[in-house]
Backbone of each chain as ProteinMPNN parsed JSONL, in Angstrom:
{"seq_chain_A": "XXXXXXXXXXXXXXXXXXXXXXXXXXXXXXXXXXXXXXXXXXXXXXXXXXXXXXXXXXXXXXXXXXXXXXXXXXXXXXXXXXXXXXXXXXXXXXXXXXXXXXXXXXXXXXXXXXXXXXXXXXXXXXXXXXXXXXXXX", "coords_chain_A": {"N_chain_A": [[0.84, -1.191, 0.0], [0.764, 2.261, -0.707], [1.363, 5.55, 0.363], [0.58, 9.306, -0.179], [2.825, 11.905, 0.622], [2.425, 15.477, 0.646], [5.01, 17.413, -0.252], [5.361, 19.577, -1.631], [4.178, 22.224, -3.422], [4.213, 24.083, -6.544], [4.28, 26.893, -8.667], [4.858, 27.457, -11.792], [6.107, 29.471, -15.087], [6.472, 28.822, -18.285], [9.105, 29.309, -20.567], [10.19, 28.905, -22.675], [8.898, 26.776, -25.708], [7.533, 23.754, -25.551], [7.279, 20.4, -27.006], [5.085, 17.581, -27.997], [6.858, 15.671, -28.584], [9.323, 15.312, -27.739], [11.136, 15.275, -24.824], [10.678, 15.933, -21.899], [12.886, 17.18, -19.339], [12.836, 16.928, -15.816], [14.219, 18.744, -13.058], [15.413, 18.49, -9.432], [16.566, 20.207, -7.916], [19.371, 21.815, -5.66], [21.302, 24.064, -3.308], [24.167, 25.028, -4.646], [22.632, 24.521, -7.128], [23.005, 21.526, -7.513], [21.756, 18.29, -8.475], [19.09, 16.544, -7.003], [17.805, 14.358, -7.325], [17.425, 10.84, -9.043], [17.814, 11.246, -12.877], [14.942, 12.366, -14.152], [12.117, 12.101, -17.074], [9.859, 12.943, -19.263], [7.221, 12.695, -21.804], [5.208, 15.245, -22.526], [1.681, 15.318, -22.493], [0.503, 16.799, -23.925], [1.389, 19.768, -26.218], [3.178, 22.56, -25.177], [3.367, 26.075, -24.75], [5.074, 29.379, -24.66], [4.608, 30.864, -22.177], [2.65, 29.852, -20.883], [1.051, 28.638, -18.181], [2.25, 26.564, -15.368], [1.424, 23.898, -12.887], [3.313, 22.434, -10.039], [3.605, 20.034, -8.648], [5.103, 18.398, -5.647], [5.506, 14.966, -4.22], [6.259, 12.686, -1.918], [6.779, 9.5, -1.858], [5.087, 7.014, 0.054], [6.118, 3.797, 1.025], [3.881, 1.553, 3.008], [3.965, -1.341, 4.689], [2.174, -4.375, 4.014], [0.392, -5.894, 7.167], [-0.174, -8.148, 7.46], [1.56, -9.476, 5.559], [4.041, -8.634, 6.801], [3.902, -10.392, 9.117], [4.325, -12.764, 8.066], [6.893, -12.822, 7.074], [7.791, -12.525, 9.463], [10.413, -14.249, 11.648], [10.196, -17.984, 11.21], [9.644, -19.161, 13.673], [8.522, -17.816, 15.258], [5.85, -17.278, 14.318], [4.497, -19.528, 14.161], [4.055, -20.28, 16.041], [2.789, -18.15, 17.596], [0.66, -18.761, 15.817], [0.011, -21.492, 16.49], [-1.141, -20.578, 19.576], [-3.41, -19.508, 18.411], [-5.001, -20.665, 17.686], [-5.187, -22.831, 19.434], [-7.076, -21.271, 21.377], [-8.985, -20.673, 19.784], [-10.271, -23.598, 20.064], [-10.838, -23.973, 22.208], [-12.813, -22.35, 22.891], [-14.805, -23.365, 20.914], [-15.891, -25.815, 22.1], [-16.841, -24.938, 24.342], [-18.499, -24.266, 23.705], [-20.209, -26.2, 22.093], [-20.848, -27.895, 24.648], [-22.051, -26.484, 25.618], [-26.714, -26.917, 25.799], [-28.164, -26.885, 22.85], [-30.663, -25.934, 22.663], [-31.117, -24.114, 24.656], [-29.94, -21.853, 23.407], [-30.689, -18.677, 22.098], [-31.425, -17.672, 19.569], [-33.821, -17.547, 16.466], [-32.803, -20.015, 15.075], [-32.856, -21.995, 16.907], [-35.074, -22.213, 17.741], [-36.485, -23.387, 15.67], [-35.236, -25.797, 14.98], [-35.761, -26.337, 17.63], [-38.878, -27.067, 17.068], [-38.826, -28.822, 14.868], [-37.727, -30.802, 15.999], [-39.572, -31.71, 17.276], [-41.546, -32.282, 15.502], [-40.365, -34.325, 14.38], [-41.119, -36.164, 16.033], [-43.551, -36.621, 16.609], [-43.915, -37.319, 14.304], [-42.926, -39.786, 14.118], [-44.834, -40.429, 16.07], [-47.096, -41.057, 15.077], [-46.668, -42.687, 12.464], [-46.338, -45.175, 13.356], [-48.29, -45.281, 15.374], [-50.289, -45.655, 12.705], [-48.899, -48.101, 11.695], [-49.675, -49.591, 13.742], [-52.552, -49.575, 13.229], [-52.92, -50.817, 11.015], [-51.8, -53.248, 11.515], [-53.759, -54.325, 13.179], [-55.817, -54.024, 11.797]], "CA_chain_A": [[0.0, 0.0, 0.0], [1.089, 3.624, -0.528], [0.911, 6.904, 0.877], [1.413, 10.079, -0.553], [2.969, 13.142, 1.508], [2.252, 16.132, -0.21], [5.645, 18.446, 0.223], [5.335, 21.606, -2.107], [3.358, 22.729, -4.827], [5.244, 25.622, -7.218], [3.17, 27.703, -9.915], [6.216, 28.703, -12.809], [5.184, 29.944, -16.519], [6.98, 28.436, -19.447], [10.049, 30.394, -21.019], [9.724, 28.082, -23.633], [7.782, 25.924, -25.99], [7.944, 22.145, -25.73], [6.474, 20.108, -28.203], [4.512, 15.983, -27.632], [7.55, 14.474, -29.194], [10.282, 16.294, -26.659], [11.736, 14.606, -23.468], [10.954, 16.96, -20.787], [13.329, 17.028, -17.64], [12.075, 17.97, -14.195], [15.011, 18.403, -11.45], [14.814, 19.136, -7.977], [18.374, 21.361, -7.108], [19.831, 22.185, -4.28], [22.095, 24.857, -3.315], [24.688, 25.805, -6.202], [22.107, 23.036, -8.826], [23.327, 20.177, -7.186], [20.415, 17.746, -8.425], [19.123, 15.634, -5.864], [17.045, 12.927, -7.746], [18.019, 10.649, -10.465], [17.174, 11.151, -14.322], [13.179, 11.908, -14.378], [11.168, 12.83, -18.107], [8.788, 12.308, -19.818], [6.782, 13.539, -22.805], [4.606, 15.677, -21.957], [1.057, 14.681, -23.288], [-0.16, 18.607, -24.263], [2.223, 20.52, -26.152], [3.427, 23.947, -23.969], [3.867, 26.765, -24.828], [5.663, 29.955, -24.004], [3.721, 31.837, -21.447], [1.53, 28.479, -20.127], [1.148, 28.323, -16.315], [2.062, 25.339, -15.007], [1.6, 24.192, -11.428], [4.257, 21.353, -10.211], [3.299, 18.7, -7.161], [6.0, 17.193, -5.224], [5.289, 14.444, -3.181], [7.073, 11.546, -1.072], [6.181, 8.36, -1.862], [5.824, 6.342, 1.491], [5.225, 2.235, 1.072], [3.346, 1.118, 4.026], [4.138, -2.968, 4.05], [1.532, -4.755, 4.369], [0.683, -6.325, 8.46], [-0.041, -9.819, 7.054], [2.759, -10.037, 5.17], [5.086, -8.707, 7.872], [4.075, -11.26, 9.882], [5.018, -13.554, 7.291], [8.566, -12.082, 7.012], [9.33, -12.568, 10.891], [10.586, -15.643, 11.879], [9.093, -18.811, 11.353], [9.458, -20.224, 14.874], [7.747, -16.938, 16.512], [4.699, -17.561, 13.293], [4.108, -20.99, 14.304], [3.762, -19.983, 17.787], [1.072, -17.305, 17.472], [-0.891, -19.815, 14.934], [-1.126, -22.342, 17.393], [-1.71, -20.207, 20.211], [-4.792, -18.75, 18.171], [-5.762, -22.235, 17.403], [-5.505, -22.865, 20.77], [-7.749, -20.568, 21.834], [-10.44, -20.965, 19.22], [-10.754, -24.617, 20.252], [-11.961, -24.011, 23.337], [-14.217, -21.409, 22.804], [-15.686, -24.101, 20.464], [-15.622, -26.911, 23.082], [-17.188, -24.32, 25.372], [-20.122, -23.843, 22.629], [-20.795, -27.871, 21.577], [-21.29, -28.321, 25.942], [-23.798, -26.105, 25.931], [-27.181, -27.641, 24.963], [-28.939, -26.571, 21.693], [-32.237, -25.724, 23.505], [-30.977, -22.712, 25.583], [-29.715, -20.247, 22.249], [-32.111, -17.626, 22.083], [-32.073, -17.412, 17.972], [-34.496, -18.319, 15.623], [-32.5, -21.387, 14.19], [-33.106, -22.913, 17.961], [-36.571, -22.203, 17.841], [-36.94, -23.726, 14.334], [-34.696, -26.875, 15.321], [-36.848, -27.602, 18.559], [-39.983, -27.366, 16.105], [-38.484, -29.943, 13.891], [-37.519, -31.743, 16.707], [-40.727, -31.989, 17.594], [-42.381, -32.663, 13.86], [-40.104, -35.623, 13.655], [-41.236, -36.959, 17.154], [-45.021, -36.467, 16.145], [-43.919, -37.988, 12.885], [-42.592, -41.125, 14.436], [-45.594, -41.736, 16.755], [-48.515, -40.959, 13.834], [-46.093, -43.733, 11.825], [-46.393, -45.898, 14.775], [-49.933, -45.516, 15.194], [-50.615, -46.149, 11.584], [-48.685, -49.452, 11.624], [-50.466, -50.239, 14.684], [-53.974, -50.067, 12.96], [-52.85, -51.697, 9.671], [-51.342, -54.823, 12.1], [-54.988, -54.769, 13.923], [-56.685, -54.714, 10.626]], "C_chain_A": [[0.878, 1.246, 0.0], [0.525, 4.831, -0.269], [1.208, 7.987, 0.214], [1.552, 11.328, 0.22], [3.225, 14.277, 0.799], [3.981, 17.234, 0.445], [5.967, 19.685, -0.233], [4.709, 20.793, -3.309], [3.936, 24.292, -5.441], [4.027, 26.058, -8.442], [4.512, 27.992, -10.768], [5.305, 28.336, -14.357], [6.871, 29.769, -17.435], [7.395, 29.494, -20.117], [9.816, 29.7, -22.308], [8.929, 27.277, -24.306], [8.541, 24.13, -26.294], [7.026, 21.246, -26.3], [6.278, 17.998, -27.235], [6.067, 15.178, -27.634], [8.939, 14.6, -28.008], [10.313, 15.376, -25.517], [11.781, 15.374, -22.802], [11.296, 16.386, -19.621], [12.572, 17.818, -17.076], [13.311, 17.745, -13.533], [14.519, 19.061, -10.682], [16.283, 19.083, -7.693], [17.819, 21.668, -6.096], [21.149, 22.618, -4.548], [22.385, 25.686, -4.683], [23.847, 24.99, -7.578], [22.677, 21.771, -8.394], [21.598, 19.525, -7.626], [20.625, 16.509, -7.275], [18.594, 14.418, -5.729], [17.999, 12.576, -8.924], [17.473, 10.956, -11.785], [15.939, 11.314, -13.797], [12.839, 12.808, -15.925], [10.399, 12.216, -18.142], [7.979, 13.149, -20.914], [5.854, 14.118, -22.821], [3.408, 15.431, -22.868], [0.273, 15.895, -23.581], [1.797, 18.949, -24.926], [1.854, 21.863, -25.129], [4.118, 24.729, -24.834], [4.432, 28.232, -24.083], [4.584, 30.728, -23.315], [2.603, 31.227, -20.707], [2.225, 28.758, -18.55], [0.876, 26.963, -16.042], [2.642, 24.863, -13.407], [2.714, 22.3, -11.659], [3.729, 20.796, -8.661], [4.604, 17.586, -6.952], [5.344, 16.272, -4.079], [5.986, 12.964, -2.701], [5.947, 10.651, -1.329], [6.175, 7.093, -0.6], [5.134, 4.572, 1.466], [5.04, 1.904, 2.501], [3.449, -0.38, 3.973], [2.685, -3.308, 5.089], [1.489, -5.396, 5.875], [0.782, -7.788, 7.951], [1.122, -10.139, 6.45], [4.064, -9.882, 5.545], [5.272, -9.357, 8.626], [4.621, -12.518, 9.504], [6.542, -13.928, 7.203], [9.096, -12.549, 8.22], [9.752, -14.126, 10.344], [10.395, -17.228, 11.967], [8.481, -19.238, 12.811], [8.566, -19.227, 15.715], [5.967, -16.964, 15.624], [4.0, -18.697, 13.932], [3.676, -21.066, 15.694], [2.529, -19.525, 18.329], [0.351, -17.737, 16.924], [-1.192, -20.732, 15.728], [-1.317, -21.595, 18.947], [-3.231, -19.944, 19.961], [-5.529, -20.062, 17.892], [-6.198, -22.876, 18.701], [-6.73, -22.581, 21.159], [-9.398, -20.488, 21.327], [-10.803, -22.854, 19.403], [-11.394, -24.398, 21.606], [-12.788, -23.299, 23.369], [-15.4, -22.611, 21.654], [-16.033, -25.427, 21.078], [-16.386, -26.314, 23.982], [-18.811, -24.207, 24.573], [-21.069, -25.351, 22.635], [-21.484, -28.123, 23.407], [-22.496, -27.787, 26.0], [-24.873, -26.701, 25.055], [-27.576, -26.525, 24.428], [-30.285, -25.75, 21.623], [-32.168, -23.994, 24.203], [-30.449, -21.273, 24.452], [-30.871, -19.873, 22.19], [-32.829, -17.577, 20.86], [-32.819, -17.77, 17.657], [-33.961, -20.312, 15.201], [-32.826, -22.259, 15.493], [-34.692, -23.228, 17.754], [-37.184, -23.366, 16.528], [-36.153, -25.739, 14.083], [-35.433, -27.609, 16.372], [-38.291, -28.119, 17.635], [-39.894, -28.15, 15.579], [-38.321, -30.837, 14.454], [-38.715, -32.755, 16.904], [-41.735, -33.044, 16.851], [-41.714, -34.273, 14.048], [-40.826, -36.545, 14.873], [-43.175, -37.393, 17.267], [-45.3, -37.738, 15.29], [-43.852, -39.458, 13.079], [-43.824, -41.529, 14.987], [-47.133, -41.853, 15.691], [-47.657, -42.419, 13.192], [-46.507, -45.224, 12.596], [-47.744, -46.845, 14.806], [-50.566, -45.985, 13.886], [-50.3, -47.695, 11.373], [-49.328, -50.312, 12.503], [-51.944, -51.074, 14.377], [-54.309, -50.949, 11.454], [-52.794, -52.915, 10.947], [-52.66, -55.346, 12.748], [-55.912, -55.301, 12.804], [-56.351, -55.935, 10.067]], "O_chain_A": [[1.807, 1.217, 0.808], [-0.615, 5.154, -0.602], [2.357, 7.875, -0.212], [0.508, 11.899, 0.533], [4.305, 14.254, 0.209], [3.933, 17.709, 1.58], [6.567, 20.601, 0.328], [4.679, 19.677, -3.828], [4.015, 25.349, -4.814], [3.09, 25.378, -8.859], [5.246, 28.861, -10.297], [4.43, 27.529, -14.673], [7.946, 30.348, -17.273], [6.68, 30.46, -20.382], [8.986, 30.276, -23.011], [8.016, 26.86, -23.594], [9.495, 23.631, -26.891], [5.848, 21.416, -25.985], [6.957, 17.437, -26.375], [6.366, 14.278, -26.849], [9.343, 13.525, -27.565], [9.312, 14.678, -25.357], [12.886, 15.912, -22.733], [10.68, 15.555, -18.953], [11.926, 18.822, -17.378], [13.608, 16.563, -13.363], [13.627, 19.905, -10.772], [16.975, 18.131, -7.332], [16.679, 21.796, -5.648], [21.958, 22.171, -5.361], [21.72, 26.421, -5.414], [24.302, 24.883, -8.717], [22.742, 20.916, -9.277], [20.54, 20.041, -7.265], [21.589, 15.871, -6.853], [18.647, 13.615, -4.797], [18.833, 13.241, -9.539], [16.247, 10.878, -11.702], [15.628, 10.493, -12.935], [13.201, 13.981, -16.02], [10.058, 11.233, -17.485], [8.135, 14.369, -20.855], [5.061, 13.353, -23.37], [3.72, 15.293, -24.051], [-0.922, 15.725, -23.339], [2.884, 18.617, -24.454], [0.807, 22.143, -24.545], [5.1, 24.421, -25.509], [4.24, 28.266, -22.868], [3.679, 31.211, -23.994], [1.775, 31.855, -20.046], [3.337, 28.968, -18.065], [-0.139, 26.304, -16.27], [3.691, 25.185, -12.849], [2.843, 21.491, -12.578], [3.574, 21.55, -7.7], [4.981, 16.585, -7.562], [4.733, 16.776, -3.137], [6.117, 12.171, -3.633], [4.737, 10.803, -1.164], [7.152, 6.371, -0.401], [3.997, 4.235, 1.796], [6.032, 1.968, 3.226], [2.878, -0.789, 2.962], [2.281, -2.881, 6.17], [2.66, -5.591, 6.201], [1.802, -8.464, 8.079], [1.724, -11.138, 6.843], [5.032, -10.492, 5.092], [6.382, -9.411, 9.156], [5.237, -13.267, 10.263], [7.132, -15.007, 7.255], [10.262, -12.91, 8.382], [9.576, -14.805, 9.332], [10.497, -17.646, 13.12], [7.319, -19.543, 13.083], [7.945, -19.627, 16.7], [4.975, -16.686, 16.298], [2.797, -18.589, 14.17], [2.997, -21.935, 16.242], [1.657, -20.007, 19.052], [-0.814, -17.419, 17.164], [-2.374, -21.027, 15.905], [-1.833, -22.452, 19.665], [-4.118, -20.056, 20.808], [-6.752, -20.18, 17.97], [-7.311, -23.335, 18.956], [-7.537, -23.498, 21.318], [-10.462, -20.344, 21.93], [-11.729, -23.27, 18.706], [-12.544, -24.761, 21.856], [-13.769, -23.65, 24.026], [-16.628, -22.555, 21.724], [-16.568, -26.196, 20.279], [-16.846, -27.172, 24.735], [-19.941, -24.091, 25.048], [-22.217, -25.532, 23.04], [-22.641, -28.54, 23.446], [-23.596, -28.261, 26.284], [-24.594, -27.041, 23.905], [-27.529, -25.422, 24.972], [-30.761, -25.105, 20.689], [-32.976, -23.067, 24.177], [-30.574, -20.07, 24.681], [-31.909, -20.534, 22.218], [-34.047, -17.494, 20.698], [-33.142, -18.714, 18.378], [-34.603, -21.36, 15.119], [-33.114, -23.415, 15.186], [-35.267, -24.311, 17.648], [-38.228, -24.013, 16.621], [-36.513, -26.593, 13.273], [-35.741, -28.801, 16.374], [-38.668, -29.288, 17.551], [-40.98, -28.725, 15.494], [-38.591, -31.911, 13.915], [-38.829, -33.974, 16.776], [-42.372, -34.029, 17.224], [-42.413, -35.274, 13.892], [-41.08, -37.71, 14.566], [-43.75, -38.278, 17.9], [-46.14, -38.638, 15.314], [-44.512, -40.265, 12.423], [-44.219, -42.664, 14.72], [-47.995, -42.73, 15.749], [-48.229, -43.428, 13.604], [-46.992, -46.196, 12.017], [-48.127, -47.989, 14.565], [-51.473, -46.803, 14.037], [-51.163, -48.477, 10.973], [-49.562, -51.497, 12.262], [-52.41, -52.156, 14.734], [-55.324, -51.462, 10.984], [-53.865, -53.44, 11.251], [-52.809, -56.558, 12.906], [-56.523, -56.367, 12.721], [-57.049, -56.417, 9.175]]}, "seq_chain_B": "XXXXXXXXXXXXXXXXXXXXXXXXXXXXXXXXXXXXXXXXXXXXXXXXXXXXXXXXXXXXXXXXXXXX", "coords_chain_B": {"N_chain_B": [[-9.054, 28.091, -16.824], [-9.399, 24.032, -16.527], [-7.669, 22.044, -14.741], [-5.022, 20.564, -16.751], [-3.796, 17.071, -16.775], [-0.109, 17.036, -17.604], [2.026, 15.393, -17.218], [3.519, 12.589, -15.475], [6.177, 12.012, -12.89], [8.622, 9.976, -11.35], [11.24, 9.481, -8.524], [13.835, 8.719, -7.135], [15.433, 9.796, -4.331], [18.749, 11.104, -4.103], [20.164, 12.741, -2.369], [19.931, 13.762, 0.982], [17.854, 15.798, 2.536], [16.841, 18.95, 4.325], [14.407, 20.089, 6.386], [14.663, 22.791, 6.219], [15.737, 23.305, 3.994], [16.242, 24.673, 0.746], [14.536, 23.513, -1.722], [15.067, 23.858, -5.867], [12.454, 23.792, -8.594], [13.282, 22.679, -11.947], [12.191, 22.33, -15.405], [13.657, 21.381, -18.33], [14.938, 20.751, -21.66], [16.698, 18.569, -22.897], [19.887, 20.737, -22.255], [18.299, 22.644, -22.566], [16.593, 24.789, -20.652], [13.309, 25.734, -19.817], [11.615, 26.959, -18.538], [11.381, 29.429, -15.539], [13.526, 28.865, -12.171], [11.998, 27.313, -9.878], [11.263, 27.821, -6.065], [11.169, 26.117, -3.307], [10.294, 25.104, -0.141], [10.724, 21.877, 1.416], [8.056, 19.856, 2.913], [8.115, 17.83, 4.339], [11.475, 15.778, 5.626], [13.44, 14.737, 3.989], [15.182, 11.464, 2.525], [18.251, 10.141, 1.17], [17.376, 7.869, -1.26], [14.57, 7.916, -0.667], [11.928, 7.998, -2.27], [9.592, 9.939, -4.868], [7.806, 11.633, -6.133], [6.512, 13.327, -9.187], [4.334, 15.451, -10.303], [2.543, 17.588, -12.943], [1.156, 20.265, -14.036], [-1.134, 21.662, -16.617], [-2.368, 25.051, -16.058], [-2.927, 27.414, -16.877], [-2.673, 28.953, -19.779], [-1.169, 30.683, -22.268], [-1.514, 34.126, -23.088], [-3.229, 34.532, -25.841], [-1.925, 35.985, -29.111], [-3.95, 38.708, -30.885], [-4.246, 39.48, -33.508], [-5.419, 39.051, -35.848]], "CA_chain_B": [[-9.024, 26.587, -17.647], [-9.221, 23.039, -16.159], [-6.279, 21.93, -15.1], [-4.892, 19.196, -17.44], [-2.205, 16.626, -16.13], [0.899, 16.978, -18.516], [3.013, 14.543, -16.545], [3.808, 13.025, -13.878], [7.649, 11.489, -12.563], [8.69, 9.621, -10.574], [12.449, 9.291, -8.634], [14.25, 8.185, -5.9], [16.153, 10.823, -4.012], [20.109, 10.32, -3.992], [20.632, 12.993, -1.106], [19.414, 13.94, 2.073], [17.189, 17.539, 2.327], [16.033, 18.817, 5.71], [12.912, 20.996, 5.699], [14.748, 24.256, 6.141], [16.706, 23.481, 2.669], [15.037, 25.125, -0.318], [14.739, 22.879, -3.529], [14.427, 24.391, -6.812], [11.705, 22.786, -9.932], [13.37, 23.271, -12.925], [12.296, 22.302, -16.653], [14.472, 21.637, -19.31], [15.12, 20.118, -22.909], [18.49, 18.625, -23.177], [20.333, 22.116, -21.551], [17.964, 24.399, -22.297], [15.89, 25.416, -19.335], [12.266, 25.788, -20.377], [10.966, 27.609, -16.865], [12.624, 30.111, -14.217], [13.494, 27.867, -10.94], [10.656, 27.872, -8.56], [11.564, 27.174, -5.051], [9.96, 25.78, -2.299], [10.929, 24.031, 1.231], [10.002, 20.632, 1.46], [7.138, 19.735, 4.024], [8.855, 16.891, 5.539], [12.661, 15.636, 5.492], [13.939, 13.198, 3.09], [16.224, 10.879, 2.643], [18.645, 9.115, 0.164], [16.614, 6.76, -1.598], [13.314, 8.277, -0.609], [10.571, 7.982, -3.454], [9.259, 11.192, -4.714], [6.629, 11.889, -7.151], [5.946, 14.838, -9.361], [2.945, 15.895, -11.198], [2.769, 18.359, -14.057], [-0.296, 20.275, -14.654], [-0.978, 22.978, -17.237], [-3.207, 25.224, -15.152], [-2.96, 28.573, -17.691], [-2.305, 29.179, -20.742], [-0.33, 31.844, -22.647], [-2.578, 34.794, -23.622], [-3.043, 34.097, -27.99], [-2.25, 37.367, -30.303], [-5.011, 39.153, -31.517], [-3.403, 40.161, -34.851], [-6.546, 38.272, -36.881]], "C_chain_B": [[-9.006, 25.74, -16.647], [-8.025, 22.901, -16.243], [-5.787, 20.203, -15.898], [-3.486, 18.779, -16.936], [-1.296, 16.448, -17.82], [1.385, 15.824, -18.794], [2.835, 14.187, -15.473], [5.382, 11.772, -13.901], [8.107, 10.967, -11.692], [10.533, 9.184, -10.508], [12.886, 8.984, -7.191], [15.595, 9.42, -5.305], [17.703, 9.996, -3.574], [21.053, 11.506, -3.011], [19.623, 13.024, 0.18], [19.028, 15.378, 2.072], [16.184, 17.73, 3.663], [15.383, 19.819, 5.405], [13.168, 22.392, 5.947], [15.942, 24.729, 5.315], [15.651, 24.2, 1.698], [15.687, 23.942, -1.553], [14.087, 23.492, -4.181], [13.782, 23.37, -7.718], [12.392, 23.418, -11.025], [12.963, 22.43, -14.168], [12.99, 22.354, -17.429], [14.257, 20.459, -20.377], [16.248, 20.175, -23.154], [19.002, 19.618, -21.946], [19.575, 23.255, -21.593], [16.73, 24.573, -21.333], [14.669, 26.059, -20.053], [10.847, 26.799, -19.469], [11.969, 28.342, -16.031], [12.479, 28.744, -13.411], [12.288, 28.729, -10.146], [11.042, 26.927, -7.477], [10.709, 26.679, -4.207], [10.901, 25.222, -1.054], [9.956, 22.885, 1.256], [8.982, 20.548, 3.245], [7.638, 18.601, 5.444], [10.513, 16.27, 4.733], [12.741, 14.762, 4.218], [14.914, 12.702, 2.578], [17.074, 10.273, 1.377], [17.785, 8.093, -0.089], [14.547, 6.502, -1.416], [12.748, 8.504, -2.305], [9.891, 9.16, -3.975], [8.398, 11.119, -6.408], [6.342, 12.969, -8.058], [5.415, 14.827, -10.909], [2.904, 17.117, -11.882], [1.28, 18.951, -14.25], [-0.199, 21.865, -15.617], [-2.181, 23.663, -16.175], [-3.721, 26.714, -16.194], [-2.667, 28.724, -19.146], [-2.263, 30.173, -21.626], [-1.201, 32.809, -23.319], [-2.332, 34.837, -25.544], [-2.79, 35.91, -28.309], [-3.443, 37.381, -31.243], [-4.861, 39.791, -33.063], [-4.503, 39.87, -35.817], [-7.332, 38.841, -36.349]], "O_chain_B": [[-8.639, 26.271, -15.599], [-7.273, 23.268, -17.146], [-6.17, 19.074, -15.591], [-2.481, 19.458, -16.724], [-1.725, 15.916, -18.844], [1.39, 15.215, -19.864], [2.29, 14.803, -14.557], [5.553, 10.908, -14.761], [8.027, 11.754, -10.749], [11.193, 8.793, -11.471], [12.12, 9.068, -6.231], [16.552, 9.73, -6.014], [17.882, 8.906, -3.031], [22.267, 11.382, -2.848], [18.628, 12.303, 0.247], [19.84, 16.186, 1.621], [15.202, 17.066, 3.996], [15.578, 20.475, 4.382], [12.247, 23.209, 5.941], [16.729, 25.665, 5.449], [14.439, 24.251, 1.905], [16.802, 23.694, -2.009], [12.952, 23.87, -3.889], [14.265, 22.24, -7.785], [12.215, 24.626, -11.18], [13.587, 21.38, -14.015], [13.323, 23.522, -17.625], [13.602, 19.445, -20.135], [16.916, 21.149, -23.504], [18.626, 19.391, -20.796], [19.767, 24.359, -21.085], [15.711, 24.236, -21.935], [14.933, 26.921, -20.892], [9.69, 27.119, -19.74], [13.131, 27.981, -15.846], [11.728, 27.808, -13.688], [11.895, 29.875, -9.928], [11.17, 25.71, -7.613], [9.497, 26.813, -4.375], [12.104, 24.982, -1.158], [8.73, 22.93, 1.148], [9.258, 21.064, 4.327], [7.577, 18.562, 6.673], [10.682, 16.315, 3.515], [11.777, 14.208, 3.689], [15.706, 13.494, 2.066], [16.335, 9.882, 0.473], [17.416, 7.393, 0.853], [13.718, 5.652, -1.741], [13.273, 9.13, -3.226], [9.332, 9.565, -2.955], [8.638, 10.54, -7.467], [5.695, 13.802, -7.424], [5.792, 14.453, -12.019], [3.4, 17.973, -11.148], [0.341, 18.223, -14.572], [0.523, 22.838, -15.401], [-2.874, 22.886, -15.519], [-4.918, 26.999, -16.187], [-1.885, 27.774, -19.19], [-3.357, 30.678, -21.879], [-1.76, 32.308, -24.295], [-1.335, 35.157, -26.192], [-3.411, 36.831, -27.778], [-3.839, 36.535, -32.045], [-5.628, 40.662, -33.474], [-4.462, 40.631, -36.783], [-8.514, 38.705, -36.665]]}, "name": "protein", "num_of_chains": 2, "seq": "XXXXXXXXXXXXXXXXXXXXXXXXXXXXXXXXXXXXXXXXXXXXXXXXXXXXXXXXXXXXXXXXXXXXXXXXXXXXXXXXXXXXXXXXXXXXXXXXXXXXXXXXXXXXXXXXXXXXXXXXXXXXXXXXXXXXXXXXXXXXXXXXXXXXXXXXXXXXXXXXXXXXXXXXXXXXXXXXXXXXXXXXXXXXXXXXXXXXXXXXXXXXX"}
């Protein structure tokens, strides 16, 4: 991911005209013209001419590394550590869930599971009863 | 006018510039200098090898002769 840090914005007006086909430099001097980046052009996609106002945006490019894939990067043996700690941890919270019964969640899907419970327990003794009065007949 | 993007550049800084240096923008073709220098102080420090970005926009453009 990147950031960008805005650190000046300049307004200057074209002494010259520079044409599509043209390799325009940009430096960024210091002091006596010392430049302070390497090589940058590019062709500018407007010709310019003399007397154009043109604003200039510097800004710092800052890569943010990703967290997941820093964690990746450490060490394996301190990775492997914190995965089964967290593994750890989600087993018993699911060990702590399965104990409890089924009956006591508040949600719908309980409500709709005892109902069924029910249906099938209905279901069995109507079945029941039916075979009962065939075997009498 | 709208401002239209020209350019934009991208470079990796090969000194160090603390925020009460001035850097100049300059323009050029080959040697010839296409813009005065326009200065500025940078907003925050930066370093050898720092990343730096720069965007181009026409924002004006040169008043035309009325000769026609």
């Amino acid at each position: 991911m990147e950031s960008n840090v805005k650190l000046g914005e300049v307004q200057l007006e074209m002494t010259g005209d520079v044409k599509t086909t043209e390799d325009l430099k940009v430096l960024l001097r210091w002091g006596w013209g010392a430049e302070t980046t390497n090589k940058m052009s590019f062709k500018p996609s407007e010709e310019l001419k003399v007397g154009d106002g043109i604003k200039v945006t510097i800004e710092k490019v800052v890569v943010i590394p990703d967290p997941v894939e820093e964690k990746v990067e450490e060490t394996p043996g301190e990775a492997v550590e914190e995965q089964e700690a967290v593994a750890g941890t989600e087993g018993t919270v699911e060990s702590a869930d399965n104990s409890e019964p089924v009956t006591e969640c508040e949600c719908t899907c309980t409500c709709e599971g005892t109902e069924e419970v029910e249906k099938a327990a209905a279901d069995t003794e109507n079945t029941a009863e039916a075979s009962g009065e065939t075997k009498t007949a | 006018m709208e401002p239209v993007t020209i350019g934009q550049v991208e470079a990796n800084m090969t000194t160090d510039i603390t925020t009460d240096e001035e850097l100049r923008v300059l323009l050029r073709i080959i040697y010839s200098a296409k813009c005065t220098e326009a200065p500025f102080k940078p907003a925050e420090e930066l370093k050898r090898g720092d990343k730096v970005r720069i965007t181009l926009e026409k924002v004006s453009e040169a008043p035309k002769d009325e000769k026609a």
